[in-house]
C-alpha positions, 0 to 999 in steps of 0.5 A: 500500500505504502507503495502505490501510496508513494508512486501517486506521489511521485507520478504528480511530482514528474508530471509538473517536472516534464511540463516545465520540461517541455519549455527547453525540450518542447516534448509534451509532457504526456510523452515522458508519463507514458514512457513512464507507463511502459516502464514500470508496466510491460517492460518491469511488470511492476504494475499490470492493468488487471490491477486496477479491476473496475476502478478502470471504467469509473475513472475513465468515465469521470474523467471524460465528464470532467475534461469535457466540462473545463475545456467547455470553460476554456472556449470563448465563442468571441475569439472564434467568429472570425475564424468559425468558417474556415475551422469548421471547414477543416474539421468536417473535411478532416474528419470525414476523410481521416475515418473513411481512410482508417476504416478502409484500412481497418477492413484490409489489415484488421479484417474487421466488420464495416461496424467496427472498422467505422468505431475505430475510424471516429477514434483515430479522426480525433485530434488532442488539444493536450498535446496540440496547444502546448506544441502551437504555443512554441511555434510562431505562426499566426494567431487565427491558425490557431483560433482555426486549429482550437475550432477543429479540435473542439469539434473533432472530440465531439465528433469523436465521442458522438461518433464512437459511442454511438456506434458502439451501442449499435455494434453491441446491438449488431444493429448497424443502420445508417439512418439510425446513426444520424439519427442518434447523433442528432438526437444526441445533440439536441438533448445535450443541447437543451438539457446543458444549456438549461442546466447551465442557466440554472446553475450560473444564477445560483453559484453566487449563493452556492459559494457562501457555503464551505468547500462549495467548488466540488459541488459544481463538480458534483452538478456536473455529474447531474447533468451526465446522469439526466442525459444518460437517462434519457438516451442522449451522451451525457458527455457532450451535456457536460460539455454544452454545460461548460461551453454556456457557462463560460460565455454565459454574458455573450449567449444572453445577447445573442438572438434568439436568447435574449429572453435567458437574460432575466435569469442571469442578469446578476451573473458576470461576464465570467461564471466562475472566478479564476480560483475555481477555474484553477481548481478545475484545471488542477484536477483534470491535470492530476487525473490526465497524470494518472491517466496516461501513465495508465496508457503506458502501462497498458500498452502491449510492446510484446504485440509486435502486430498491434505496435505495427497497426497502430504505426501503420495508421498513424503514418496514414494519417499525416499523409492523408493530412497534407492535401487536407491540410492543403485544400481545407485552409485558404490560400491567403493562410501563409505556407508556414501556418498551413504547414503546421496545421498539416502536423498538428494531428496527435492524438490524446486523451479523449483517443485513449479514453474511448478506446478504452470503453472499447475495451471495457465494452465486451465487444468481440476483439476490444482488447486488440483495439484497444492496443491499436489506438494506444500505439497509435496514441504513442506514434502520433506523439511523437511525429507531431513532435519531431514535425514541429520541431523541424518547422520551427527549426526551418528544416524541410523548407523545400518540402513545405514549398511544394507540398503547400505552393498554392499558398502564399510564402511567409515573407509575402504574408502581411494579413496578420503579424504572427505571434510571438512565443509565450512566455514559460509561465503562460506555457504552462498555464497553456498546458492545463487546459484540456479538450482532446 
């Protein structure tokens, strides 16, 4: 016991260790704690997933809830009116293509049914926030590829989340209909929609008088939770409730002012322009760091380096993606976007927490070969990684200008590109602050 004890310790201690890390080596941080993993796991065999039991599936859902919840926070409806056309834009192309592509390939290499070919393929088509802004904030491009790619990356977790677990349902069910999928994902949405926002609402003109009570910030948690459950109950994903109930609360003064919601204003007239206060939205941040800690040292430990088949897939589909990225890329941004920025909007498709988190409820599923999935998109959770990291290092290095030249030449170059004055690096400290915001 005093082990694990001292372990946990140990793990939050490495995690602020390799974000500040990250400032000198630009590694993400979440590459180290699943090298971590792998050590202590199927390299020494100190610690095996079957020692978690059912505490695997609890934390994997709570954390999901949670992640969704802060980065709802995080999103300012303001910042991206400007740039909502062109993000959405790549999002959907990106997506679409991305999963059509992997769930091909799942067919051929895997052998696996159309069903489970298109779960792995809403998987794989996301793209992680944790790993992505972190890697951005080192880079000195412009500030609306960044807003772009902050639009692409919501939506291509809400996407996947919808996508997967829907799809899922219906494979345990061995009823696989088309209709029925876009009708579940519509139903999805709108009930998420109207249950998160209306919790929200609520919620935002109570909190001033939740606060007078001692340790209040967890019972937004707690509510949080609520709204999951309500959404659950009625058939809808509890997951993007929490999400739409992040999204309002954070931009609750804006929503108020938009047309066709004037009429919330009366309920929130006393709430500020922010709902929660910066100590709160701290404390947010901390837990979903503390837990995405544990989370990927969990992904390193589960990952099977003995299955040289499933390291192999997971290589295999990681390369398609960056390949199929570059005309996507390409294509999907306008032209006036300069070569540099589209560049690295070609690279920044790692893949991260919400990956891991559903191919971990594939695994928990029953379905038959969950498991073998499971490893799959770990190793590819692992191999993404590390090229986004390679790939931006080497842009922000200038190496492979040639390449850049004429892979993206219906661009404009660099030195051409007087729209907008790209953005300076951060600061350390800001990088850090970056780096405990969390969507993907």
């Amino acid at each position: 016991m005093e082990g694990i004890i001292i372990s946990l310790a140990i793990f939050i201690f490495l995690a602020h260790l390799f974000s500040v890390m990250f400032v000198k080596t630009r590694i993400p941080e979440v590459l180290p704690l699943m090298l971590l993993g792998i050590i202590i796991g199927p390299v020494l065999n100190i610690v095996n997933p079957s020692d978690f039991g059912m505490v695997d599936q609890v934390f994997t859902r709570i954390l999901l809830i949670v992640i969704l919840f802060e980065s709802g926070l995080g999103i300012r409806i303001s910042h991206i009116r400007n740039t909502w056309a062109q993000g959405t834009r790549l999002t959907l192309i990106s997506f679409i293509l991305t999963m059509a592509l992997i769930m091909l390939l799942a067919k051929l290499v895997l052998g696996l049914n159309w069903a489970y070919s298109l779960i792995l393929g809403c998987i794989l088509a996301d793209n992680s926030f944790a790993v992505i802004i972190p890697l951005l904030s080192k880079l000195n491009i412009s500030k609306k590829i960044r807003t772009t790619l902050l639009v692409e990356t919501t939506m291509n977790g809400v996407l996947s989340i919808v996508g997967a677990i829907t799809m899922l349902h219906m494979a345990k069910m061995d009823a696989f209909a088309p209709s029925m999928v876009v009708a579940k994902i519509l139903y999805s949405f709108l009930v998420s929609l109207i249950v998160g926002t209306a919790a929200a609402i609520f919620w935002t003109t109570v909190l001033n008088k939740v606060r007078k009570l001692e340790n209040s910030i967890f019972l937004t948690l707690a509510f949080v939770l609520v709204v999951y459950s309500i959404c659950e109950t009625m058939g809808s994903d509890g997951a993007i409730g929490a999400f739409v109930f992040g999204i309002v609360a954070g931009n609750i003064k804006v929503i108020r002012k938009m047309s066709g919601f004037k009429f919330i204003e009366r309920f929130t007239m006393h709430v500020k322009s922010k709902a929660f206060n910066e100590v709160e939205k701290s404390f947010f941040g901390e837990i979903v760091f503390v837990l995405r800690t544990f989370f990927f040292v969990y992904i390193g430990i589960a990952i099977q380096i003995t299955s040289a088949y499933s390291m192999l897939c997971g290589l295999l589909f990681t390369i398609a993606i960056f390949i199929i990225r570059i005309p996507i890329a390409n294509y999907s941004l306008d032209k006036q976007v300069n070569r540099l920025d589209t560049a690295v909007a070609s690279a920044m498709v790692p893949k991260g927490l919400i990956t891991a988190v559903l191919a971990s409820l594939i695994a928990q599923s029953g379905i038959a070969g969950g498991q073998i999935l499971q490893d799959i998109i770990y190793s590819a959770i692992l191999f993404s990684i590390i090229f986004a990291t390679i790939i931006s290092f080497c842009i922000e290095k200038g190496y492979g200008e040639h390449a850049i030249n004429f892979f993206f030449k219906r661009h404009i170059p660099l030195e051409e590109d007087t729209s907008q004055s790209p953005k300076p690096p951060p600061s350390p400290q800001s990088t850090q602050l970056n780096q405990t915001i969390i969507l993907k």
